[in-house]
N, C-alpha and C positions, 0 to 999 in steps of 0.2 A: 381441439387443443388438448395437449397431454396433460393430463391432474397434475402432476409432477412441477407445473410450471410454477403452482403458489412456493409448494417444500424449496425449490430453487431459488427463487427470489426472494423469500424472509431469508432464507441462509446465505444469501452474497451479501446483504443488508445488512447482520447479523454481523458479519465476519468483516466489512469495511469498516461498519460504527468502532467495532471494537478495534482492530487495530488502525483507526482515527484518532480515539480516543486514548490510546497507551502510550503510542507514540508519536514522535515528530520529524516527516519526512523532508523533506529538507534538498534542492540542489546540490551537489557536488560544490565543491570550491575548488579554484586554481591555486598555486604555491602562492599567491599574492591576497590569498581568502575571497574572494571575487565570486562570488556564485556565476555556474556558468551555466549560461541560458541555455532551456531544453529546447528540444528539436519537438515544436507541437504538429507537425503535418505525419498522418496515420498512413500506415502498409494497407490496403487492399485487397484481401484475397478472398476472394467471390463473398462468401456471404458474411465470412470474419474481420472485421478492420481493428486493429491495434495501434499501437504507438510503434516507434523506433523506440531498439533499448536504449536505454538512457541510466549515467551511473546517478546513486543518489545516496544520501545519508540518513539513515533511520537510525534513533536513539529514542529510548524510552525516555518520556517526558519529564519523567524525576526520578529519584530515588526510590520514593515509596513505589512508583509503576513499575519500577524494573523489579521490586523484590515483586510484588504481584507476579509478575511474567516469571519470575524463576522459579517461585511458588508452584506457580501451575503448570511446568514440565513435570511435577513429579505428582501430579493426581491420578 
């Protein structure tokens, strides 16, 4: 097994919790605000399986998160 495998998985961990936590992802809405249902059945390509893209709404969770987030493009 390659050492490499722990540094990968804190850091996918790492990078979900955070943006979990900053923001709130959210379904797409139709003109009528209707959240519109995701497509959950995954693409299969040999050893990779994913989603279909799906459009979706991401907004920081408040105020204070998004100055955070703007904060920290300029460190």
């Amino acid at each position: 097994m390659c050492p490499g495998v722990f540094h990968v998985d804190a850091t996918l961990f790492i990078t979900a919790a955070s943006m979990l936590s900053m923001f709130d992802i959210r379904p797409e809405v139709d003109s009528e605000g209707i959240p519109i249902p995701l497509n959950a059945e995954v693409m299969m390509n040999e050893a990779v399986w994913q989603l279909h893209p799906f459009k979706c709404r991401i907004t920081p969770r408040s105020g204070k998160h998004e100055q955070i987030i703007r904060d920290s493009v300029y460190i």
